[in-house]
DODRENRO-939367 format. One record per residue (C-alpha): chain; residue number from 1; x, y, z. Coordinates in Angstrom, 3 decimals. Example, Ala and Ser with C-alpha at 12.3 -4.5 7.8 and 13.67 -1.06 7.14 Angstrom:
BEGIN
REC kette  nr        u        v        w
REC     A   1   12.300   -4.500    7.800
REC     A   2   13.670   -1.060    7.140
END
This chain:
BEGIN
REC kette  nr        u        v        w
REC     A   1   38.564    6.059  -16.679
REC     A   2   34.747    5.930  -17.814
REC     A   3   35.270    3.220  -19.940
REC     A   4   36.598    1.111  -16.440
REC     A   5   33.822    2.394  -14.039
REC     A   6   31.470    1.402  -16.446
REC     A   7   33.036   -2.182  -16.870
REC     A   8   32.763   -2.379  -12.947
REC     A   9   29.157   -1.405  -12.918
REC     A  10   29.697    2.367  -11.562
REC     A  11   28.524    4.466  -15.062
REC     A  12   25.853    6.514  -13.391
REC     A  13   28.848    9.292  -13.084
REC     A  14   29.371   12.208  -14.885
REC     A  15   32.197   11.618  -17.412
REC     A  16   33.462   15.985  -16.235
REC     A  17   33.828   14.675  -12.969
REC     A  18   36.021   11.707  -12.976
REC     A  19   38.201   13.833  -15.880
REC     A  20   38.693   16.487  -14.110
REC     A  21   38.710   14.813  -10.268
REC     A  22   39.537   11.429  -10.955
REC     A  23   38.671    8.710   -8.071
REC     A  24   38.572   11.288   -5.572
REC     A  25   36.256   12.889   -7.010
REC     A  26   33.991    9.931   -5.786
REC     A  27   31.890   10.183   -2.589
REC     A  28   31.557    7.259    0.159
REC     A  29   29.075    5.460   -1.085
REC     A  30   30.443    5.717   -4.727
REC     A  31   33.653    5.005   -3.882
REC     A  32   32.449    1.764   -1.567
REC     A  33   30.182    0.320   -4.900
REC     A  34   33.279    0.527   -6.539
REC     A  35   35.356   -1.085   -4.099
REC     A  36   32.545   -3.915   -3.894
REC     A  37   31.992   -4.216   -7.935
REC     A  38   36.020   -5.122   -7.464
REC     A  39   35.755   -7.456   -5.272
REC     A  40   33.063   -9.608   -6.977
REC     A  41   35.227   -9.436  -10.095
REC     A  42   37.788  -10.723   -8.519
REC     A  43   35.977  -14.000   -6.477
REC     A  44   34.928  -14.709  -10.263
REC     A  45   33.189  -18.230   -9.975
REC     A  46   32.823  -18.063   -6.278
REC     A  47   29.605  -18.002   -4.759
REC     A  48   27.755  -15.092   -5.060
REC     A  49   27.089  -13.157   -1.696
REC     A  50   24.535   -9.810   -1.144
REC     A  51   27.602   -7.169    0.097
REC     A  52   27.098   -5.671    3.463
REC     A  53   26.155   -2.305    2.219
REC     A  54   22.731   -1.145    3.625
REC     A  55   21.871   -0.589   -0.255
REC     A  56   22.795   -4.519   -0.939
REC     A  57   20.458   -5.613    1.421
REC     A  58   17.460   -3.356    0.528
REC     A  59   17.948   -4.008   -3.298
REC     A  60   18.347   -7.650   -2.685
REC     A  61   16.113   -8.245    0.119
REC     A  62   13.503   -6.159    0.438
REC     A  63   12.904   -5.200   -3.298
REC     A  64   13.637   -9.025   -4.807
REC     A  65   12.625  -11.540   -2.248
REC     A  66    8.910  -11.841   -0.750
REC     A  67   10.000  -13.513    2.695
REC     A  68   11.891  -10.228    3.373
REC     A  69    9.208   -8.133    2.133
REC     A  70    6.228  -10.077    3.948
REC     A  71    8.396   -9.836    7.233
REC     A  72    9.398   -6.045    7.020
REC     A  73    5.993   -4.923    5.810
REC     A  74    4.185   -7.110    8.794
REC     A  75    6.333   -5.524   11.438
REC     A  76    5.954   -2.586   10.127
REC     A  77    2.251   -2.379    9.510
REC     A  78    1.767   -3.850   12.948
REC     A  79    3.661   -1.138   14.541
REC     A  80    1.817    1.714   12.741
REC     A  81   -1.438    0.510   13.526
REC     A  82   -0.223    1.164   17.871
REC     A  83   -0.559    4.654   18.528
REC     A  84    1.333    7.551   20.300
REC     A  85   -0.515    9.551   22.665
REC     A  86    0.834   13.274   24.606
REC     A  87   -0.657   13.137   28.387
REC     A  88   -0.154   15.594   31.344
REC     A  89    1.839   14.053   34.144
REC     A  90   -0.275   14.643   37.058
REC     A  91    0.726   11.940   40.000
REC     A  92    4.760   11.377   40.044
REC     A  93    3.835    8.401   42.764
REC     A  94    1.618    7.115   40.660
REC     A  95    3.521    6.827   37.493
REC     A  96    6.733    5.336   39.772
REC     A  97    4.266    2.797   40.469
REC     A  98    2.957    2.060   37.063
REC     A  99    6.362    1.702   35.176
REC     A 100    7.487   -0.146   37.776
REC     A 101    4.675   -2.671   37.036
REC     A 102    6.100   -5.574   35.069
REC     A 103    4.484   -6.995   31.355
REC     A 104    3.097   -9.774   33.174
REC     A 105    1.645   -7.859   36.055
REC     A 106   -0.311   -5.683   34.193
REC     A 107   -1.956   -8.478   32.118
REC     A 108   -2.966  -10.216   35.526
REC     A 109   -3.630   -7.093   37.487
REC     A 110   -5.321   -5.122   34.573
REC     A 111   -7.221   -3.483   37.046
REC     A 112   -4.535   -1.947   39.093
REC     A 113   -2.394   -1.191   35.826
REC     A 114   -5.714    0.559   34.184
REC     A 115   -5.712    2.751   38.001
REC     A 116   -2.197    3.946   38.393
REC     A 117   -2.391    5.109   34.635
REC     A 118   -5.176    7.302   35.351
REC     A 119   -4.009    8.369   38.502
REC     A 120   -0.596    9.625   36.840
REC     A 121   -1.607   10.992   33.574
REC     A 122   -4.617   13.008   31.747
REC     A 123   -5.169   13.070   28.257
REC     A 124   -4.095   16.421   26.912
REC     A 125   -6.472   18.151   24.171
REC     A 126   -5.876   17.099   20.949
REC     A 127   -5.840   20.744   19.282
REC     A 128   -2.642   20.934   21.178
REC     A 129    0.425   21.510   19.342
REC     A 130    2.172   18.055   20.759
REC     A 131   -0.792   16.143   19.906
REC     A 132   -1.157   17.589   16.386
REC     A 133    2.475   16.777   15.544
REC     A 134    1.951   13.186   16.230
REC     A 135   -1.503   12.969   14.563
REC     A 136    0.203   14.429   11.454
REC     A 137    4.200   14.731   11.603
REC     A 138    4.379   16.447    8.225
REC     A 139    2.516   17.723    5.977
REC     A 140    3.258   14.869    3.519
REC     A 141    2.576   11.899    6.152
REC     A 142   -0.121   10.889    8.892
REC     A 143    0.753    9.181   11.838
REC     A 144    0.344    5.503   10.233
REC     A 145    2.497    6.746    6.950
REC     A 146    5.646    8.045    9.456
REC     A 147    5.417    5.267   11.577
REC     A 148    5.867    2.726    9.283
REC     A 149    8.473    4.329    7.146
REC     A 150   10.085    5.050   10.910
REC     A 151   10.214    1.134   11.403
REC     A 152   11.002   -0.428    7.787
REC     A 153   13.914    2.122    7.808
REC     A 154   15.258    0.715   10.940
REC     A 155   14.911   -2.744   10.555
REC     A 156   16.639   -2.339    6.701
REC     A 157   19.390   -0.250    8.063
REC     A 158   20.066   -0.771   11.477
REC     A 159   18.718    2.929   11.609
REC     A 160   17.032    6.093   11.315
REC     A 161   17.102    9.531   11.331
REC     A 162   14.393   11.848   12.322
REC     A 163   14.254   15.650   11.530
REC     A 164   12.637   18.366   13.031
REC     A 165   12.601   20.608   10.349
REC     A 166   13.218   24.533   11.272
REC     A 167   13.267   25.702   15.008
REC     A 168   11.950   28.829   15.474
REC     A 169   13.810   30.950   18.180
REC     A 170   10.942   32.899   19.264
REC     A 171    7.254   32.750   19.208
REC     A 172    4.903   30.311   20.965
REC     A 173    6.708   27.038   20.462
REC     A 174   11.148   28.220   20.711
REC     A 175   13.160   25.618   20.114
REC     A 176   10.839   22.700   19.431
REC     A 177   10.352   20.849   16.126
REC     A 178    7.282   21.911   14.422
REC     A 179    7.523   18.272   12.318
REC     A 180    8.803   15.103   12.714
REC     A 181   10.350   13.925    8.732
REC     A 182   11.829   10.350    8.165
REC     A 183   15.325   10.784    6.971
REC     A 184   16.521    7.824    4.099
REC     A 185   18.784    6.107    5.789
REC     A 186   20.877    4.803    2.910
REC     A 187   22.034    8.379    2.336
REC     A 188   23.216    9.611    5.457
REC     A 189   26.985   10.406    6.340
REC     A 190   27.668   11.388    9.841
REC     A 191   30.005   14.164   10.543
REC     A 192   32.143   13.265   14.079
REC     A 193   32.373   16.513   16.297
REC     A 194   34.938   14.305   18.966
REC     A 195   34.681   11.845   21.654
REC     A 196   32.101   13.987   23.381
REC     A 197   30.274   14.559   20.262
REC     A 198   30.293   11.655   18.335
REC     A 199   27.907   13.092   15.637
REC     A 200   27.855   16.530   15.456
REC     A 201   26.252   16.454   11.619
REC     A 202   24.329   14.379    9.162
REC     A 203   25.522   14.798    5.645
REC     A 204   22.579   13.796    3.468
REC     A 205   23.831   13.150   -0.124
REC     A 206   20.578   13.433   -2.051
REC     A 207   22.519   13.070   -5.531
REC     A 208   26.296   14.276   -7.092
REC     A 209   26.676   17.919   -6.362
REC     A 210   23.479   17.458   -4.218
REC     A 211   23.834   17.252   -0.610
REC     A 212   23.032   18.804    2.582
REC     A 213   24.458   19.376    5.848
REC     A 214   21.929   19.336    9.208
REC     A 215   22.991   19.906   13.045
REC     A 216   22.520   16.888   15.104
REC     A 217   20.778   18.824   17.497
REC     A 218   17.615   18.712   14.972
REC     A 219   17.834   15.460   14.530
REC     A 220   16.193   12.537   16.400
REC     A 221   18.087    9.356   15.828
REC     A 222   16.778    5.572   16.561
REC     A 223   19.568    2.520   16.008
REC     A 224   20.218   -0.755   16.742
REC     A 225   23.391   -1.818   18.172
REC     A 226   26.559   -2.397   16.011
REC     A 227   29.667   -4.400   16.415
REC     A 228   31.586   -2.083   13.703
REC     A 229   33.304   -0.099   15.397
REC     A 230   35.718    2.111   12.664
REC     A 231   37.140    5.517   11.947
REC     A 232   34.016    6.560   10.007
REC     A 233   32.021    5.890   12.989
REC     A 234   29.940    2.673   11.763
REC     A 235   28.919    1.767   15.034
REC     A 236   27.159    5.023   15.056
REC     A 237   24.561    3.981   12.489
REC     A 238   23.353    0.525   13.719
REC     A 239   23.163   -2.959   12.232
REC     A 240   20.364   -4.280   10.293
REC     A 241   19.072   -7.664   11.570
REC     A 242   19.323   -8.923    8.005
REC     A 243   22.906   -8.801    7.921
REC     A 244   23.401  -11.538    9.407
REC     A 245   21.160  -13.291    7.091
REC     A 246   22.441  -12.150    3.896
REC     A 247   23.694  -15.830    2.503
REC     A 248   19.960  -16.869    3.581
REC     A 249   18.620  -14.328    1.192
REC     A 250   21.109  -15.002   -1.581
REC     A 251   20.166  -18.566   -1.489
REC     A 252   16.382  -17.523   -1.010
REC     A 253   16.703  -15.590   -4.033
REC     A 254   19.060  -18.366   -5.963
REC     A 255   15.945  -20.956   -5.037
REC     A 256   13.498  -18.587   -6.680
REC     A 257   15.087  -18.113   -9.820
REC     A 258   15.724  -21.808  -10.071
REC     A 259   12.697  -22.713  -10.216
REC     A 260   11.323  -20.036  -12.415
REC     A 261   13.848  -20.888  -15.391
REC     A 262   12.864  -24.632  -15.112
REC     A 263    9.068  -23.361  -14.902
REC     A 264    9.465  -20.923  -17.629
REC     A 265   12.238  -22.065  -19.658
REC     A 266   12.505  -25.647  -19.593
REC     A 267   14.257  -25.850  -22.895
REC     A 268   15.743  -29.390  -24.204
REC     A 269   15.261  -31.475  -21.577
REC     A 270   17.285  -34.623  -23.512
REC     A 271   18.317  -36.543  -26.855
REC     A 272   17.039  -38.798  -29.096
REC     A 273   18.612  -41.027  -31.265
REC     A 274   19.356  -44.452  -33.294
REC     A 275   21.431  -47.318  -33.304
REC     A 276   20.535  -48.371  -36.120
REC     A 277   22.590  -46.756  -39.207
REC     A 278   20.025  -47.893  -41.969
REC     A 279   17.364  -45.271  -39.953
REC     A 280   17.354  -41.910  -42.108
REC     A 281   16.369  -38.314  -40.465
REC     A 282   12.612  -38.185  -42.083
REC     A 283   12.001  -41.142  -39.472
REC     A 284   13.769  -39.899  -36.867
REC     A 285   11.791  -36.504  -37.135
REC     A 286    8.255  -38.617  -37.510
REC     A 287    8.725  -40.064  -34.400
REC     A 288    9.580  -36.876  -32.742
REC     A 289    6.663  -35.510  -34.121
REC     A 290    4.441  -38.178  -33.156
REC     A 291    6.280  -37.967  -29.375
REC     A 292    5.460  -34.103  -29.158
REC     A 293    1.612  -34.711  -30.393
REC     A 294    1.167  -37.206  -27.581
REC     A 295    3.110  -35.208  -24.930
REC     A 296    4.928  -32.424  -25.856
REC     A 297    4.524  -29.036  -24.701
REC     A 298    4.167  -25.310  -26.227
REC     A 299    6.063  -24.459  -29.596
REC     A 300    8.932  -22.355  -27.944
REC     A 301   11.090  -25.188  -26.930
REC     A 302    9.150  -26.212  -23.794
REC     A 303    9.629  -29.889  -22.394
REC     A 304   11.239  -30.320  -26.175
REC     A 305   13.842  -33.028  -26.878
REC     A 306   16.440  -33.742  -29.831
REC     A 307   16.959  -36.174  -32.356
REC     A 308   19.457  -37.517  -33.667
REC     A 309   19.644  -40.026  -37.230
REC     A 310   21.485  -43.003  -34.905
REC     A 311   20.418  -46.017  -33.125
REC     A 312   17.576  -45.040  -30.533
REC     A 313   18.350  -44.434  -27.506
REC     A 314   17.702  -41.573  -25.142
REC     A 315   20.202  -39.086  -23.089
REC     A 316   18.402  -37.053  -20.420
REC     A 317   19.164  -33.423  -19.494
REC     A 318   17.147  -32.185  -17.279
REC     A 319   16.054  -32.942  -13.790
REC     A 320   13.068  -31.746  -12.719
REC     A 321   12.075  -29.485   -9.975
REC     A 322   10.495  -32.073   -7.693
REC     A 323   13.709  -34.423   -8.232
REC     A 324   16.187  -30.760   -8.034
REC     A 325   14.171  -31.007   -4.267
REC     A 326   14.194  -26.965   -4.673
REC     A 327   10.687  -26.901   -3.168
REC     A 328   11.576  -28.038    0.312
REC     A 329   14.166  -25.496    0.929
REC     A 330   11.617  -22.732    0.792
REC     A 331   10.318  -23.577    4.482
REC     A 332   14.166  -23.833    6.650
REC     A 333   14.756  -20.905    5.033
REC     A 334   11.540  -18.614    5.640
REC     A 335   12.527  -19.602    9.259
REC     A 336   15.759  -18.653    8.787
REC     A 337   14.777  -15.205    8.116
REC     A 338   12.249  -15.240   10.303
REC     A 339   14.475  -15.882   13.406
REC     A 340   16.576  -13.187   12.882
REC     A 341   13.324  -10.932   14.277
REC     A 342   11.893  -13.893   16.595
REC     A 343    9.048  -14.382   14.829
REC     A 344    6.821  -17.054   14.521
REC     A 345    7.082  -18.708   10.808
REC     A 346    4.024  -19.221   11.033
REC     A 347    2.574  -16.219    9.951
REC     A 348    4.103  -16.142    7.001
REC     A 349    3.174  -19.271    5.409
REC     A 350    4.530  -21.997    7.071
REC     A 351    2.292  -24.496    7.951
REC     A 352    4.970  -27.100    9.750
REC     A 353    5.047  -25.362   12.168
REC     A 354    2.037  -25.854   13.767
REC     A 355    2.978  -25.592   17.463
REC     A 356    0.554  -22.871   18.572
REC     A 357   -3.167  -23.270   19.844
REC     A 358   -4.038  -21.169   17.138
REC     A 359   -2.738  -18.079   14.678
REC     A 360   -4.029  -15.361   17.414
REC     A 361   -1.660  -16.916   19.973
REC     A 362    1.260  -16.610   16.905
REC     A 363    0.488  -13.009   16.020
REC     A 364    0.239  -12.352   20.391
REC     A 365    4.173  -13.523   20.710
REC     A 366    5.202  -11.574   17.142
REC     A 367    3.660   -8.059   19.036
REC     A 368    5.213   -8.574   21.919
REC     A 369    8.419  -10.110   20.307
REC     A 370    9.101   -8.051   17.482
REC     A 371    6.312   -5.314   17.240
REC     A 372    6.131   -3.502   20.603
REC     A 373    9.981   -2.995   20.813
REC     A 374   10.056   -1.063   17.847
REC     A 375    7.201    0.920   19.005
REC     A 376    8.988    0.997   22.467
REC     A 377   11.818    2.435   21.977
REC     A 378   10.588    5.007   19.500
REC     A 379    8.512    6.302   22.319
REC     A 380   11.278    6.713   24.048
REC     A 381   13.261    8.870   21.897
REC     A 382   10.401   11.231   21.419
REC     A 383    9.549   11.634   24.978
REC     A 384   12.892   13.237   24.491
REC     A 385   13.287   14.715   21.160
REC     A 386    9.275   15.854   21.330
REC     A 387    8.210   16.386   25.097
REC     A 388   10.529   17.551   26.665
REC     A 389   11.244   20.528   24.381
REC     A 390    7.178   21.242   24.931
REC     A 391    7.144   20.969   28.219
REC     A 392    9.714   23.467   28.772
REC     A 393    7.825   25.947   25.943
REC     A 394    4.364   25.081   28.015
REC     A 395    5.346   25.285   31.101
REC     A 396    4.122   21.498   31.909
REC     A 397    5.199   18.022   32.245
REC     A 398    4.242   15.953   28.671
REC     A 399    4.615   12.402   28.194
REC     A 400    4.223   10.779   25.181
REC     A 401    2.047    6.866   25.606
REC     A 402    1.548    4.185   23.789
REC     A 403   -1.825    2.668   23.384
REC     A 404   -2.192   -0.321   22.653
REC     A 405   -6.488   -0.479   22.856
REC     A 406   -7.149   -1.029   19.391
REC     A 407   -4.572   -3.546   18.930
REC     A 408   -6.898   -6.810   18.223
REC     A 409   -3.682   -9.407   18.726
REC     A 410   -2.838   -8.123   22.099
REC     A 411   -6.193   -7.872   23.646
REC     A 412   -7.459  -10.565   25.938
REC     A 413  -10.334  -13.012   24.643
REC     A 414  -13.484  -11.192   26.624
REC     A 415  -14.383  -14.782   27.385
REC     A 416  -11.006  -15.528   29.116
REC     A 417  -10.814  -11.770   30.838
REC     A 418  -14.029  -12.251   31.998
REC     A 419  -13.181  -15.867   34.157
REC     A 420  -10.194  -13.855   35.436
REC     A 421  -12.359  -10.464   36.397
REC     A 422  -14.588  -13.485   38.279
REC     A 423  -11.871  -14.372   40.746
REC     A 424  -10.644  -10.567   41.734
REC     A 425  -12.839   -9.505   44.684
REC     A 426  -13.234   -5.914   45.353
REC     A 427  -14.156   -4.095   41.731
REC     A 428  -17.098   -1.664   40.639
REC     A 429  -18.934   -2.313   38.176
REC     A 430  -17.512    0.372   36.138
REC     A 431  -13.912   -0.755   36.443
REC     A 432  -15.184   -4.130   34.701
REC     A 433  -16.524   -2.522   32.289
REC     A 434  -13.028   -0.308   31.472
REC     A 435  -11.252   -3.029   31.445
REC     A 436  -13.621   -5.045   29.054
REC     A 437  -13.498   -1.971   26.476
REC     A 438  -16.550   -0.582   27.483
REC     A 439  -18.326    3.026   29.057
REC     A 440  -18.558    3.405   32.184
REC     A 441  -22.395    3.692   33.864
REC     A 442  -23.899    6.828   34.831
REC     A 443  -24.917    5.297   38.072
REC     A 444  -23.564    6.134   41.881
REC     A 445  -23.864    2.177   42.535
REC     A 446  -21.616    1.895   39.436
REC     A 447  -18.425    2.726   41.328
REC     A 448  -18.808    0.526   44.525
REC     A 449  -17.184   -2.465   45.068
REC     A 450  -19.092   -5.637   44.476
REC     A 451  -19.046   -8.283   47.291
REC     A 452  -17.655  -11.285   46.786
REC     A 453  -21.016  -13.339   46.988
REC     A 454  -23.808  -11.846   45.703
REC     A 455  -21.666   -9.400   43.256
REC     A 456  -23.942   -6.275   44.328
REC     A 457  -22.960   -3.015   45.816
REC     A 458  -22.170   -2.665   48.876
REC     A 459  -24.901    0.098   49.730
REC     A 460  -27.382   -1.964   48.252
REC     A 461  -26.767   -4.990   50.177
REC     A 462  -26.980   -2.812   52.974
REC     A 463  -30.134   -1.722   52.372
REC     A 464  -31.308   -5.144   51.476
REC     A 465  -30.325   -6.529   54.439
REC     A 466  -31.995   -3.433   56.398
REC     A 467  -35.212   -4.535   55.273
REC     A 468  -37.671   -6.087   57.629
REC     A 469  -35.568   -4.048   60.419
REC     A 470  -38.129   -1.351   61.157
REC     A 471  -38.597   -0.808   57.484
REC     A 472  -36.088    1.246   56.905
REC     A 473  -34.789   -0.869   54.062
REC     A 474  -35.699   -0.510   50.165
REC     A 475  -39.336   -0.474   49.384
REC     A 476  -40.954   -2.762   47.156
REC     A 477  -40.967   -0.004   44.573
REC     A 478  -37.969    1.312   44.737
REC     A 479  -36.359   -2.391   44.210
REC     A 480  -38.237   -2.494   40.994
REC     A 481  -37.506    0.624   39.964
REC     A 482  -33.363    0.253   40.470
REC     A 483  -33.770   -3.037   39.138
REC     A 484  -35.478   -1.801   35.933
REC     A 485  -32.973    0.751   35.711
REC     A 486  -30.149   -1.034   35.930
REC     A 487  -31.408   -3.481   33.306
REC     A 488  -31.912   -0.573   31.149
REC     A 489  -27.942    0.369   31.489
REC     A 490  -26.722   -3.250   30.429
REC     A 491  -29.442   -3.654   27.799
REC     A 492  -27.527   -0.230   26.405
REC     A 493  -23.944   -1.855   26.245
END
């Protein structure tokens, strides 16, 4: 029985086990690379294809071929770099309002999007429990670490588990999870509990003999959609986006080691011989050696050819890579893969495609196209899994934000925000400034609305226009002095 696993590629078992078990001895996942190392024995000179497994497509894709690598690890990195904040709800008609704002509205009405935030939530202290958690979710990751690993996993897999560690039942904090630690997807099992439970438990086998059973209820999990719907309750788990493109990355893959054995191992590349009989072999090997002098290539068979005591004449075997054309499939299928996550090729090399203004407006679309959903919808689960279980230990309302500030490809070019602040009447100076990215000013004046014309405040045009109307307008001095001061405050920007 060994001897046949380890013909099909399965030998990583202990020989006790399958003696004294046999085949159903083996668990899920080493009974299904099995079933696939089968398979491929059996479609013997057929073309090659990465199997469906989540493992197939992470040891094929993301471990062998750099377009799935540079696409994962840009989505990912993006998405770490957006952070998660806890606020305090505060206004419930102001935060109807601001959700129901639309992605467009709030990047032409910054100004009212930037106002109904603040109206309907504060910033909660950031020694507070909720706020430490996402700062640090264990005590192994920081926020940037967890997200990342949060993403990758879910864009390999289709999925990914989140848990909790502990609860404690009493204390300051019942009920809530005290951490938030990335589960590997590729070995989870789910447990069904029924129709109204669909997964009661996650069965995580760590290794053989090795495995460990956790309630769903302390676990947090984030999925894709799936069309496999089965007894074992595949839909469950979500479907990668690679999937689809695993014949892309087989032939990705194929393309690459192509053209690194006729890079690194050219070997004979033809034959040369005589027609001439008469012609011995200390001849044929002269001119040879003259032929490798002039443009031969290292001693270990490189760009070599063979010779042959007959009359001359020369057999080729060997094509090279420019006439193979194995080059110009790189690009169709870099935007294969990159499809499957709507992003632009052109961040990742491909130069073709130059359809957009410039790279900023190509990283823009990837964020909003690839990044923020990710980001998005992880949110969402831990305004449930997180918030809600510290709201009801706190006594308060928690939401957890994203914020999106520091985010250089989805901020507005100042130049560009600054023509559009130029057309909308009606804003303080200060509310400029927030929505430029920079402090507010100290001043009273600071918070008026500017009129349209002259851009001052309003209390100051009154004033201004006062003057000469029995005086009781601004002095000379005190002109110059708010007009010094106010000098000073932009100088300070």
């Amino acid at each position: 029985m060994s001897l046949l696993l380890s013909f099909f590629g399965v030998d990583h078992l202990p020989d006790n086990q399958v003696k004294e078990k046999g085949l159903g001895s083996l668990s899920k996942n080493e009974g299904n690379k099995l079933l696939q190392s089968v398979f491929e024995f059996l479609q013997s000179g057929q073309p090659k294809r990465i199997g469906a497994d989540k493992k197939q497509i992470i040891e094929h894709g993301f471990k062998e071929n750099a377009n799935v690598f540079s696409i994962v690890d840009w989505v990912a990195r993006k998405a770490s770099h957006v952070k998660l904040v806890a606020y305090e709800k505060k206004d419930d008609k102001a935060i109807r309002r601001y959700h129901s704002m639309t992605k467009l509205q709030k990047q032409l009405r910054p100004d009212k999007a930037l106002d109904y935030h603040e109206k309907a939530y504060e910033p909660i202290d950031s020694e507070s429990k909720i706020s430490q958690i996402l700062e640090n979710p264990n005590s192994f990751q920081d926020c940037t670490e967890w997200i990342y690993e949060n993403v990758a996993w879910n864009l390999l897999t289709g999925f990914t588990f989140v848990y909790g560690g502990e609860y404690a039942t009493v204390g300051a904090y019942p009920n809530c999870p005290l951490s938030l630690w990335n589960v590997p997807s590729p070995l989870v099992e789910v447990i069904h509990g029924g129709y109204q439970q669909p997964i009661s438990k996650v069965k995580i086998n760590w290794s053989y003999k090795n495995a460990q059973e956790i309630d769903a209820i302390n676990l947090m999990l984030r999925q894709r959609w799936s069309p496999d719907f089965d007894q074992q309750g595949s839909q469950l788990l979500g479907m990668s986006p690679f999937r689809p493109g695993r014949n892309t990355i087989r032939e990705s893959n194929d393309r690459d080691l192509a053209s690194m054995k006729l890079l690194q191992n050219f070997g004979i590349i033809g034959m040369l011989s005589s027609e001439d009989p008469g012609m011995g072999s200390d001849i044929m090997q002269g001119i040879i050696r003259k032929f490798e002098e002039k443009y031969g290539g290292s001693a270990h068979e490189y760009g070599k050819i063979l010779g042959s005591n007959a009359p001359l004449r020369y057999l080729n075997f060997a094509e090279s890579i420019g006439d193979l054309k194995i080059i110009e499939l790189e690009l169709p299928l870099l935007r294969k893969l990159c499809n499957l996550l709507q992003l632009p090729s052109v961040l990742f090399g491909d130069s073709d495609m130059a359809k957009y203004k410039n790279m900023r407006e190509a990283r823009s679309l990837a964020m909003l196209d690839a990044v923020l959903p990710e980001v998005e919808q992880l949110k969402n689960k831990l305004n449930k899994f997180l918030a809600q279980p510290f709201s009801k230990a706190d006594g308060k309302q928690y939401y957890i934000d994203i914020e999106t500030a520091g985010i250089p490809e989805l901020q507005t070019d100042l130049s560009e925000l600054g023509e559009q602040l130029k057309n909308i009447y009606g804003l303080s100076i200060n509310q400029v400034l927030a929505m430029m990215g920079y402090d507010k000013v100290e001043l009273p004046m600071a918070d008026e609305p500017l009129l349209p014309r002259d851009k001052i405040p309003l209390s100051l045009y009154e004033k201004v226009m006062s003057r000469g109307n029995g005086g009781a307008g601004l002095s000379d001095e005190e002109a110059k002095s708010f007009t010094i001061d106010l000098l000073k405050d932009y100088q300070t920007l």
